[in-house]
The first five atom37 places (N, CA, C, CB, O) and aatype in JSON, in Angstrom:
{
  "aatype": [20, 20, 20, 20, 20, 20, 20, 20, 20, 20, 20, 20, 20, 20, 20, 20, 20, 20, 20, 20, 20, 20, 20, 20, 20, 20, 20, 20, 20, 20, 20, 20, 20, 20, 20, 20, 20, 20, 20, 20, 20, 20, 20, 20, 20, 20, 20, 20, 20, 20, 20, 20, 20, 20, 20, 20, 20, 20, 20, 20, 20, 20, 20, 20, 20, 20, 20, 20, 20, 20, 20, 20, 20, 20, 20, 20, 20, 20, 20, 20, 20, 20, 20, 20, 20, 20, 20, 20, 20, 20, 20, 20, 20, 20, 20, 20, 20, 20, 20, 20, 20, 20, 20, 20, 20, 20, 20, 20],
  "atom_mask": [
    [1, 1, 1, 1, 1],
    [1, 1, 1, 1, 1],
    [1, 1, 1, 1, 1],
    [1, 1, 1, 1, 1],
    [1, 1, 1, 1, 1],
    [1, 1, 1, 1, 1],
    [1, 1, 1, 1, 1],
    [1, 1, 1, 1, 1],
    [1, 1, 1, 1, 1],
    [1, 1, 1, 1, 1],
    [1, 1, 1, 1, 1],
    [1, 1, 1, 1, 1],
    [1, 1, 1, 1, 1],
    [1, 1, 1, 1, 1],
    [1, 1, 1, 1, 1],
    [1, 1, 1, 1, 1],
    [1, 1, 1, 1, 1],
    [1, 1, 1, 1, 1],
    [1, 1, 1, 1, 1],
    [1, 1, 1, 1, 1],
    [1, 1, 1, 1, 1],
    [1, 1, 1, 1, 1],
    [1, 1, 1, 1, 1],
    [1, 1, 1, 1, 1],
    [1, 1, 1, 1, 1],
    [1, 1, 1, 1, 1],
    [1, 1, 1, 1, 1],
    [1, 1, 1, 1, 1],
    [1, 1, 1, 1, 1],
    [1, 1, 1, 1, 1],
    [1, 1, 1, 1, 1],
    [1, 1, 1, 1, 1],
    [1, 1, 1, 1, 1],
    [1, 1, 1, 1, 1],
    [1, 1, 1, 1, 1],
    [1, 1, 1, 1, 1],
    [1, 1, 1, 1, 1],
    [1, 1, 1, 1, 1],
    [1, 1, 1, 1, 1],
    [1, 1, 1, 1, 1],
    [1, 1, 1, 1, 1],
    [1, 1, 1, 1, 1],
    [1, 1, 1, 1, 1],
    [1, 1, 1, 1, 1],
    [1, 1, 1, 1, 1],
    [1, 1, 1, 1, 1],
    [1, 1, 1, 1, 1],
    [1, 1, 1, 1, 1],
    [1, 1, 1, 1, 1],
    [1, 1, 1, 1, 1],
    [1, 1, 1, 1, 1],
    [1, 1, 1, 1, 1],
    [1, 1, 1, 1, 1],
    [1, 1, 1, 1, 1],
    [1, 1, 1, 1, 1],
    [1, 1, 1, 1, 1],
    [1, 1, 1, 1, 1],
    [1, 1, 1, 1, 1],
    [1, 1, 1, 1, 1],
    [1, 1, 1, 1, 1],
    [1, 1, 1, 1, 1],
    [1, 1, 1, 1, 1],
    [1, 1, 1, 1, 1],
    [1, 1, 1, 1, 1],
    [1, 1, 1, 1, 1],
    [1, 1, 1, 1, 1],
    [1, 1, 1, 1, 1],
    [1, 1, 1, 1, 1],
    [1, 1, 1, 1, 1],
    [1, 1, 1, 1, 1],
    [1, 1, 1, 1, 1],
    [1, 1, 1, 1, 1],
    [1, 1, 1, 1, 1],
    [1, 1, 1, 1, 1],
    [1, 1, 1, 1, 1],
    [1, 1, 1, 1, 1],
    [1, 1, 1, 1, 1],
    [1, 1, 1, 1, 1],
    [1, 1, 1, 1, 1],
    [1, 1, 1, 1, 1],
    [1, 1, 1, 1, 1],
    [1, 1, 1, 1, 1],
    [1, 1, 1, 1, 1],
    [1, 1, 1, 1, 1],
    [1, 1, 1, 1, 1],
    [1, 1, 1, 1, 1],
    [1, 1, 1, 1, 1],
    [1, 1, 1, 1, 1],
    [1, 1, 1, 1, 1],
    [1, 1, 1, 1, 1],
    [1, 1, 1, 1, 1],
    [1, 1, 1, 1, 1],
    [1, 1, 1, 1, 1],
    [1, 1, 1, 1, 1],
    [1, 1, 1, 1, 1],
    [1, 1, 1, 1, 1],
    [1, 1, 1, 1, 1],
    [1, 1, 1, 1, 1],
    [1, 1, 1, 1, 1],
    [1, 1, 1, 1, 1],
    [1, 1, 1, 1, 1],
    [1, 1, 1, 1, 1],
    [1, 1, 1, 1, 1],
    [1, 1, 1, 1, 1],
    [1, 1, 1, 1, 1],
    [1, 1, 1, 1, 1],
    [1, 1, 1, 1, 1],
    [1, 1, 1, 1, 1]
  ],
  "atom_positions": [
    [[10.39, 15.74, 15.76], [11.06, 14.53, 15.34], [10.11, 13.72, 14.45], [11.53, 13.69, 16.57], [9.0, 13.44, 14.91]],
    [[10.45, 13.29, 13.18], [9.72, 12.26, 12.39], [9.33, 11.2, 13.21], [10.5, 11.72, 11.28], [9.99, 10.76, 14.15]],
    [[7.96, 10.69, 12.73], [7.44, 9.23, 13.42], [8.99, 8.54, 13.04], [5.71, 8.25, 12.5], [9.64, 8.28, 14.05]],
    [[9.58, 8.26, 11.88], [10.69, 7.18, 11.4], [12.08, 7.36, 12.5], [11.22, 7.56, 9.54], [12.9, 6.57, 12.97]],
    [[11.89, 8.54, 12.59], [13.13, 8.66, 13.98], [13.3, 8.45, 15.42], [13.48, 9.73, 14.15], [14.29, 8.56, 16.15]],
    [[11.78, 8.06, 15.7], [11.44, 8.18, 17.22], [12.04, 6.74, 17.6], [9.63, 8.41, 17.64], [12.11, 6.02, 16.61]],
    [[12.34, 6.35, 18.38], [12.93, 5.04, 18.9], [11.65, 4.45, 19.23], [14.02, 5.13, 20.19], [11.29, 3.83, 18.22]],
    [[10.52, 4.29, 20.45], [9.76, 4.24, 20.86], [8.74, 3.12, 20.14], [9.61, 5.38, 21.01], [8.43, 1.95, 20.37]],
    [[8.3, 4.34, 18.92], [7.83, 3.95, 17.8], [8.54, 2.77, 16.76], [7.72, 5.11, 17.24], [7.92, 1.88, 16.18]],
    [[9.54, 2.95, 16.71], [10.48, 1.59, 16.02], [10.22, 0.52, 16.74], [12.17, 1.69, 16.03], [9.86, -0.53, 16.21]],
    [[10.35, 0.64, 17.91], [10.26, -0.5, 18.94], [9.11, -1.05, 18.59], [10.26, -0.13, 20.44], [9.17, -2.24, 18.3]],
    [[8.09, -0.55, 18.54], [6.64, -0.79, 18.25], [6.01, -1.31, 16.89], [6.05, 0.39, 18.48], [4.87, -1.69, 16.6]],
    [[7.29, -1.15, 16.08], [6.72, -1.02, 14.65], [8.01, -2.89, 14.53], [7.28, 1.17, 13.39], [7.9, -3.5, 13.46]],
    [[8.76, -3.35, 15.34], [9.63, -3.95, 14.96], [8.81, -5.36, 16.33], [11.36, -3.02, 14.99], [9.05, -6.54, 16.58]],
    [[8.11, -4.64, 16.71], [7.5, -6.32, 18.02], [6.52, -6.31, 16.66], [6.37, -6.06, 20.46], [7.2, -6.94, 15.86]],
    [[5.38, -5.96, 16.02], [4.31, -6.04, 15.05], [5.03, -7.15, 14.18], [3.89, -4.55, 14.25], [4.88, -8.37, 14.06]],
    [[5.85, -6.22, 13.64], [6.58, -7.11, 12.37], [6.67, -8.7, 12.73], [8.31, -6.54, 12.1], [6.27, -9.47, 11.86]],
    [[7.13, -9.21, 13.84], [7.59, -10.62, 14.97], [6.49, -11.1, 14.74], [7.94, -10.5, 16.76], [6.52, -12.32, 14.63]],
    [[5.04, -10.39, 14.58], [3.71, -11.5, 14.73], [3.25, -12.37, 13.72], [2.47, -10.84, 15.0], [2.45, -11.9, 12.92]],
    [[3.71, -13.91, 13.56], [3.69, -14.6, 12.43], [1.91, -14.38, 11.59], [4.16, -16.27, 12.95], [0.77, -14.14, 12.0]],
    [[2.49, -14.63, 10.33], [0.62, -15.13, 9.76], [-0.39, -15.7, 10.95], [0.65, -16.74, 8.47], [0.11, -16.0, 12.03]],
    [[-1.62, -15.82, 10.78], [-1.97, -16.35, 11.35], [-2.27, -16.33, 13.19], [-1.45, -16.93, 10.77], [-2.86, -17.22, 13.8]],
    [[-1.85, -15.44, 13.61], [-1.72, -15.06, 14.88], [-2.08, -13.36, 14.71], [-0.17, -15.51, 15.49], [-2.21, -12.7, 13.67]],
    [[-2.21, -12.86, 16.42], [-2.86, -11.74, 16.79], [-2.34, -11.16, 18.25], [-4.35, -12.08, 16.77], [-1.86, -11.77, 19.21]],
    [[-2.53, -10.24, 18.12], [-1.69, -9.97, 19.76], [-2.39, -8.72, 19.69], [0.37, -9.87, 20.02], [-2.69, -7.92, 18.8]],
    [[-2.55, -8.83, 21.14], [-2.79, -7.33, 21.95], [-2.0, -5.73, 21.49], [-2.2, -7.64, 23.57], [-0.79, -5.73, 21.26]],
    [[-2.74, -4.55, 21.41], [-2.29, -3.84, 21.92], [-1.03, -3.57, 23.04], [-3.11, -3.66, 22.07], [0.18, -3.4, 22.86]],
    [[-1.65, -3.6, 23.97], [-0.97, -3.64, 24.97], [0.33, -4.61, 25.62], [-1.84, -3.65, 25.54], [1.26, -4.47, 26.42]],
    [[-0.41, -6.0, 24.49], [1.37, -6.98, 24.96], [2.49, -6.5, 23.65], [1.14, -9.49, 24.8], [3.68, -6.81, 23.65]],
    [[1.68, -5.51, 22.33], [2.56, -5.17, 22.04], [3.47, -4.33, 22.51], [2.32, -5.04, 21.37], [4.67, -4.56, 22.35]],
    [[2.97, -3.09, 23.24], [3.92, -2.23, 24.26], [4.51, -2.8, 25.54], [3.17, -1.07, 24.76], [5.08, -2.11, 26.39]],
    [[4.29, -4.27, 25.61], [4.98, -4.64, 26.61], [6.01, -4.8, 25.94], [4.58, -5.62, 27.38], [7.0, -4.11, 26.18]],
    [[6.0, -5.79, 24.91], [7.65, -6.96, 24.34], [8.44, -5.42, 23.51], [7.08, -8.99, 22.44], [9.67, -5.3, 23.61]],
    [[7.56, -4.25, 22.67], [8.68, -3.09, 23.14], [9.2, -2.57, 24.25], [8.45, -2.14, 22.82], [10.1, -1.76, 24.04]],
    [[8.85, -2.82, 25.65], [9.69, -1.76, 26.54], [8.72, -0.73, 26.62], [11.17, -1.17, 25.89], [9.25, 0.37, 26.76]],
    [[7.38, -0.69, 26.58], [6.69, 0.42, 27.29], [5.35, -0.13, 27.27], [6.81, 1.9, 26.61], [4.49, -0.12, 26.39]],
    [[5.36, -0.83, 29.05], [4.04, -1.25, 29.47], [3.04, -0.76, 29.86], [4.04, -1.81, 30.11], [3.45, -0.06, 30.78]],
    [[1.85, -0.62, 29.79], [0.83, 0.25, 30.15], [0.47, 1.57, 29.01], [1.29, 0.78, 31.57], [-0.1, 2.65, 29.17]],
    [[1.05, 0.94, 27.88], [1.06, 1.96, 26.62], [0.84, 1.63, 25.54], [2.07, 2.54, 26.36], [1.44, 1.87, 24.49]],
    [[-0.47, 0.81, 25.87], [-1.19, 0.18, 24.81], [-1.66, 1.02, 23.42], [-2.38, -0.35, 25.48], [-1.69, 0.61, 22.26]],
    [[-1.98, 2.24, 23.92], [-2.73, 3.35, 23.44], [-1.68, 4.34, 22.26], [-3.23, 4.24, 24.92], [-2.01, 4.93, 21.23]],
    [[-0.39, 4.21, 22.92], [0.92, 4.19, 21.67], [1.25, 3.4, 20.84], [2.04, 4.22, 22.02], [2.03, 3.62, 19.91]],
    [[0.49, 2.03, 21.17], [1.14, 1.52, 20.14], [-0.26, 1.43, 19.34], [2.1, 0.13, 20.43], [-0.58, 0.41, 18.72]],
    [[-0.79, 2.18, 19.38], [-2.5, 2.01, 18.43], [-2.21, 3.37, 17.79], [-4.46, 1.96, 19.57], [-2.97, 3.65, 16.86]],
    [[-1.2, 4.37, 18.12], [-0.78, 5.47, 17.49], [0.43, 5.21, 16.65], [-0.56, 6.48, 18.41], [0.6, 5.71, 15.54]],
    [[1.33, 4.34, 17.28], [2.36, 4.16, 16.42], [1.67, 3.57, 15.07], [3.48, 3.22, 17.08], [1.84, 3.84, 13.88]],
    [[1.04, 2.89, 15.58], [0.44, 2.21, 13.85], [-0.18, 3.05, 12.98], [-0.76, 1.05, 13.89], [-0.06, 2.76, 11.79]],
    [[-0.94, 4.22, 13.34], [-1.33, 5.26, 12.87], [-0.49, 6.25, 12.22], [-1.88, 5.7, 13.68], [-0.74, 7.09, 11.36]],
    [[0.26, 6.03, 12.67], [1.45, 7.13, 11.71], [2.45, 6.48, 10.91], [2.47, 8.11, 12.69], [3.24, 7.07, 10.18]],
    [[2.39, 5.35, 11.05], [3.45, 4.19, 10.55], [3.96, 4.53, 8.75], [2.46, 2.4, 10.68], [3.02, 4.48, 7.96]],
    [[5.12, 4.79, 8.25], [4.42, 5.27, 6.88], [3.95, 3.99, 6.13], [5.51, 6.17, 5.86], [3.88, 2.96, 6.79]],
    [[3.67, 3.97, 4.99], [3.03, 2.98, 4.39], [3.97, 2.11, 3.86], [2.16, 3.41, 3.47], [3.73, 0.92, 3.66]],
    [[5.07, 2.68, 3.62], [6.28, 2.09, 2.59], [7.06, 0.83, 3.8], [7.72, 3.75, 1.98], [7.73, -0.08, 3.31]],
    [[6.86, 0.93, 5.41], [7.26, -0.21, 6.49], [5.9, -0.98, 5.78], [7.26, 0.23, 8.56], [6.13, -2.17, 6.0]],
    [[4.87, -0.91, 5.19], [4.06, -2.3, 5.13], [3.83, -3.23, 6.12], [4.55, -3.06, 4.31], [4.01, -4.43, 5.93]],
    [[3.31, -2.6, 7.54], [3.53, -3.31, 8.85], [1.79, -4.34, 8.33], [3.59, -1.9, 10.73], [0.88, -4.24, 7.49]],
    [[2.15, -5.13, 9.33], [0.92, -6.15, 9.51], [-0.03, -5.86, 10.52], [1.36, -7.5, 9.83], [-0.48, -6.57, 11.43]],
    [[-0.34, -4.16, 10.03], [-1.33, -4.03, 11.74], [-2.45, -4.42, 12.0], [-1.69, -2.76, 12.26], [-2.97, -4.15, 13.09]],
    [[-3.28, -5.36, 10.77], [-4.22, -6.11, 11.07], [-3.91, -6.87, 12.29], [-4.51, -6.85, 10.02], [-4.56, -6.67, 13.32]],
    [[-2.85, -7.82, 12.23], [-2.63, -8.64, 12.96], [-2.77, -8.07, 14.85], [-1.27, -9.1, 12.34], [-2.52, -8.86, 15.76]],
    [[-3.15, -6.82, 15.09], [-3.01, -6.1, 16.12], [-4.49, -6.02, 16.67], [-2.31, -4.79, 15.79], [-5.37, -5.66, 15.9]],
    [[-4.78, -6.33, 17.99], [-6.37, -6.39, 18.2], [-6.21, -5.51, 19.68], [-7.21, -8.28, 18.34], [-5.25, -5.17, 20.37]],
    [[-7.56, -5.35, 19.75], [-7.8, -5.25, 21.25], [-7.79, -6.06, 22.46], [-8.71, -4.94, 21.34], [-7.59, -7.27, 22.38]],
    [[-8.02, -5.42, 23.71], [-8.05, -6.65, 24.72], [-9.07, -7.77, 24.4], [-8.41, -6.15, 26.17], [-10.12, -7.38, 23.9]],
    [[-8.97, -8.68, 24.53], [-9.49, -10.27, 24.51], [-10.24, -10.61, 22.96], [-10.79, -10.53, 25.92], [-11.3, -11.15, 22.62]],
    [[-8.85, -9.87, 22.12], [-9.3, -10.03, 20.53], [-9.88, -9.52, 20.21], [-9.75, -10.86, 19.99], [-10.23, -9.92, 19.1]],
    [[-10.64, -8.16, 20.69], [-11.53, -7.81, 19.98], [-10.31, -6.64, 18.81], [-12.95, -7.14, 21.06], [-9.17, -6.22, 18.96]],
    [[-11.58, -6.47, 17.48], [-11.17, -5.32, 16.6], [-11.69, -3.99, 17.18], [-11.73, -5.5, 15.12], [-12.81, -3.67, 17.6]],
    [[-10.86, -3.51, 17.11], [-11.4, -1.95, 17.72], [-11.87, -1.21, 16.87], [-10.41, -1.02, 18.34], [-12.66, -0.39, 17.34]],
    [[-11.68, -1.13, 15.46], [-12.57, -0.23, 14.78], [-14.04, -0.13, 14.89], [-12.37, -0.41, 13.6], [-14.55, -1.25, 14.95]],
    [[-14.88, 0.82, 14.95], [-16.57, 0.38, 14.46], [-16.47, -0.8, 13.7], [-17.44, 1.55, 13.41], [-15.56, -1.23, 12.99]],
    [[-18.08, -1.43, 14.09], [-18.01, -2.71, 12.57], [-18.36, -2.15, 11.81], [-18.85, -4.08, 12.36], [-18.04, -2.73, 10.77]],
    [[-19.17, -0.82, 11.49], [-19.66, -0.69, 10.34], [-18.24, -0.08, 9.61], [-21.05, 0.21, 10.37], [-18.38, -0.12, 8.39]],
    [[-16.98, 0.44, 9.98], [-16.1, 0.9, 9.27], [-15.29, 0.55, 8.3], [-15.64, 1.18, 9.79], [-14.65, -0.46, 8.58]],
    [[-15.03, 1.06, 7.12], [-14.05, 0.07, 6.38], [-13.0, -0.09, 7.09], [-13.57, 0.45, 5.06], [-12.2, -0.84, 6.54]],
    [[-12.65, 0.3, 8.11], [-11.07, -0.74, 8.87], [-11.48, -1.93, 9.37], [-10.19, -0.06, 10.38], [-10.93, -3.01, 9.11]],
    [[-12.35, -1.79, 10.02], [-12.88, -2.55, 10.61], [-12.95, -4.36, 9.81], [-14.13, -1.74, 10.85], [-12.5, -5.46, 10.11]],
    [[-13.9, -3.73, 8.54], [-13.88, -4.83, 7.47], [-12.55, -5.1, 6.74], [-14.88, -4.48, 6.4], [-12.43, -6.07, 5.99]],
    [[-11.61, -4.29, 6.94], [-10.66, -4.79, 6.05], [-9.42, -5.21, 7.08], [-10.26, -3.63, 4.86], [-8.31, -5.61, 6.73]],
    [[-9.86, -5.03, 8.29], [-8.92, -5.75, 9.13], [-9.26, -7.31, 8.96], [-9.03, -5.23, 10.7], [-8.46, -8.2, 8.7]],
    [[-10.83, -7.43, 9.2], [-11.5, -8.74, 9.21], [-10.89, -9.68, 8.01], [-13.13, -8.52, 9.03], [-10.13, -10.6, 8.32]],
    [[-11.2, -9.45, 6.66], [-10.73, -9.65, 5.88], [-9.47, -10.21, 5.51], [-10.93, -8.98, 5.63], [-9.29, -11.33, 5.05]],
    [[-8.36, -9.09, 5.83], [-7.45, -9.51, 6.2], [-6.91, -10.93, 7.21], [-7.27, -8.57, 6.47], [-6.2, -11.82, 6.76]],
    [[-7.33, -10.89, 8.36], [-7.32, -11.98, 9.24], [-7.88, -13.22, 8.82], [-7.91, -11.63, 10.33], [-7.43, -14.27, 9.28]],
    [[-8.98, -13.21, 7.84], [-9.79, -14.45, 7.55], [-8.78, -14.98, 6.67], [-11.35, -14.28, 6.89], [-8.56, -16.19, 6.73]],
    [[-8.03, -14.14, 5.71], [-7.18, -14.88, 4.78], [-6.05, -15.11, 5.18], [-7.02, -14.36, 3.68], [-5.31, -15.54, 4.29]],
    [[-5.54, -15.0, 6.32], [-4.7, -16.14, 6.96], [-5.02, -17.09, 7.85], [-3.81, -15.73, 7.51], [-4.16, -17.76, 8.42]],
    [[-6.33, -17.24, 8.06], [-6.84, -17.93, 8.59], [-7.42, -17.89, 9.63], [-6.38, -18.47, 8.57], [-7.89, -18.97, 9.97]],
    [[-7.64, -16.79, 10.51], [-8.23, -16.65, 11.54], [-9.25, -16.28, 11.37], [-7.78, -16.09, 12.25], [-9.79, -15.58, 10.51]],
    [[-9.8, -17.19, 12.95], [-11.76, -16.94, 12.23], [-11.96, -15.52, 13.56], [-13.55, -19.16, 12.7], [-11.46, -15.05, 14.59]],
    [[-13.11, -15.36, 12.53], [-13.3, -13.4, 13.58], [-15.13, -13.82, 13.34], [-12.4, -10.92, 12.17], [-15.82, -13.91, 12.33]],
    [[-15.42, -13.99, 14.71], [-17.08, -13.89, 14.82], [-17.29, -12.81, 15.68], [-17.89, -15.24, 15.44], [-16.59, -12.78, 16.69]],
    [[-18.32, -11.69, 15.45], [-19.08, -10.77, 15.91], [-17.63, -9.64, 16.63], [-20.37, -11.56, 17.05], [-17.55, -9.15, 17.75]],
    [[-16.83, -9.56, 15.66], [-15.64, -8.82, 16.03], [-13.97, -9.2, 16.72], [-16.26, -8.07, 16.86], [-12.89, -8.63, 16.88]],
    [[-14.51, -10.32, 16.92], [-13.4, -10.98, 17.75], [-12.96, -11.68, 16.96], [-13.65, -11.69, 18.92], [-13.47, -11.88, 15.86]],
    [[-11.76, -12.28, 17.42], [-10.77, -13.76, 16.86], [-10.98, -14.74, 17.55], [-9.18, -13.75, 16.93], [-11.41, -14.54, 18.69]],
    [[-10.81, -15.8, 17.19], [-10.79, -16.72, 18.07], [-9.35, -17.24, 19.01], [-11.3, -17.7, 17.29], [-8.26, -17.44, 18.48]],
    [[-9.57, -17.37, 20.24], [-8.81, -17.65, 21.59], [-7.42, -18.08, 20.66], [-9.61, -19.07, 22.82], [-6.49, -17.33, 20.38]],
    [[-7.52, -18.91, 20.44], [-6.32, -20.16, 19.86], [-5.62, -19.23, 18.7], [-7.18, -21.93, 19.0], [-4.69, -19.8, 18.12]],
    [[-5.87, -18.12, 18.35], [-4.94, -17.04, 17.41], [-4.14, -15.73, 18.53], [-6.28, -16.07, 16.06], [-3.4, -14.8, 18.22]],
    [[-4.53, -16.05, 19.59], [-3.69, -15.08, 20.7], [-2.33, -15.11, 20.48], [-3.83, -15.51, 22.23], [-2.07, -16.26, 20.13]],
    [[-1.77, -14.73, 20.49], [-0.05, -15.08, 20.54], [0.3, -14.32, 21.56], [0.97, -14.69, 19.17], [-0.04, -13.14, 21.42]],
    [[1.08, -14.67, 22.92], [1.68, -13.89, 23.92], [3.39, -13.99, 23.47], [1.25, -14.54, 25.54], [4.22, -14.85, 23.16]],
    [[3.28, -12.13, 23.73], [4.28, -11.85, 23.35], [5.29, -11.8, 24.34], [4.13, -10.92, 22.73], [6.14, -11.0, 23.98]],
    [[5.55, -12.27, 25.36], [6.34, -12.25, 27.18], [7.74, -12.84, 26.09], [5.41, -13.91, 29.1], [7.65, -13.83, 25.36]],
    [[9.02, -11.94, 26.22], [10.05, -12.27, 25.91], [11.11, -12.28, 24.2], [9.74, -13.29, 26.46], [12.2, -12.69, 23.81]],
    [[9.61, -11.36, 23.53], [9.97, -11.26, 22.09], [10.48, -9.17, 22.55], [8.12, -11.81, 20.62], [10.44, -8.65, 23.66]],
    [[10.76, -8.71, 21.62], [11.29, -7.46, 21.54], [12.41, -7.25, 20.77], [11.54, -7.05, 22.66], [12.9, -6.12, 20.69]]
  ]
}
C-alpha cells in the first residue's frame, strides 16, 4: 500500500498540518490527537515518507520535552532549528522553549 493510501499515516500527516506557526508538539501527542497512542515512533516515520508535494510542517514536530531529535551536527537538525527560529521560536542547546509546547488533547 502507498504511504498516500494508508489511513494511519493521513491521520498523522493531517494532526501536523493543525500545528499553528509558532508552536511545537510532541511526537508522541502527535500519535495521540491521531488515534494511535504510544506510537510516537510512527509518527517520526510517517514524516519520513511523507511525499514532498503534502509540504507538511515537520519542523514544527519535536521530541519529548522539545527536544530536536536529529544529531546537532546534522543538516536536519540545523534546518529544523532554522526553521523554528523564523517563526519565532527560540531553540537553545537543541530544545524550544516551554511556552512553544502546544498540547494536542482533543485536536484530530
Amino acid at each position: 500500500m502507498p504511504a498516500e493510501d494508508n489511513p494511519a499515516l493521513q491521520g498523522i500527516w493531517h494532526v501536523v498540518c493543525l500545528i499553528p506557526r509558532g508552536r511545537v508538539s510532541s511526537y508522541g501527542a502527535v500519535a495521540r490527537a491521531a488515534g494511535l497512542p504510544g506510537r510516537a515512533r510512527q509518527a517520526g516515520f510517517a514524516l519520513r515518507v511523507a511525499p514532498k508535494a503534502l509540504n507538511l510542517p515537520w519542523h514544527r514536530v519535536v521530541g519529548a520535552g522539545g527536544r530536536i531529535v536529529f544529531p546537532k551536527s546534522s543538516r536536519e537538525h540545523g534546518e529544523q532549528a532554522r526553521r523554528l527560529h523564523a517563526e519565532g521560536v527560540s531553540v537553545q542547546n537543541g530544545r524550544v522553549t516551554r511556552s512553544a509546547i502546544m498540547d494536542l488533547d482533543g485536536l484530530g
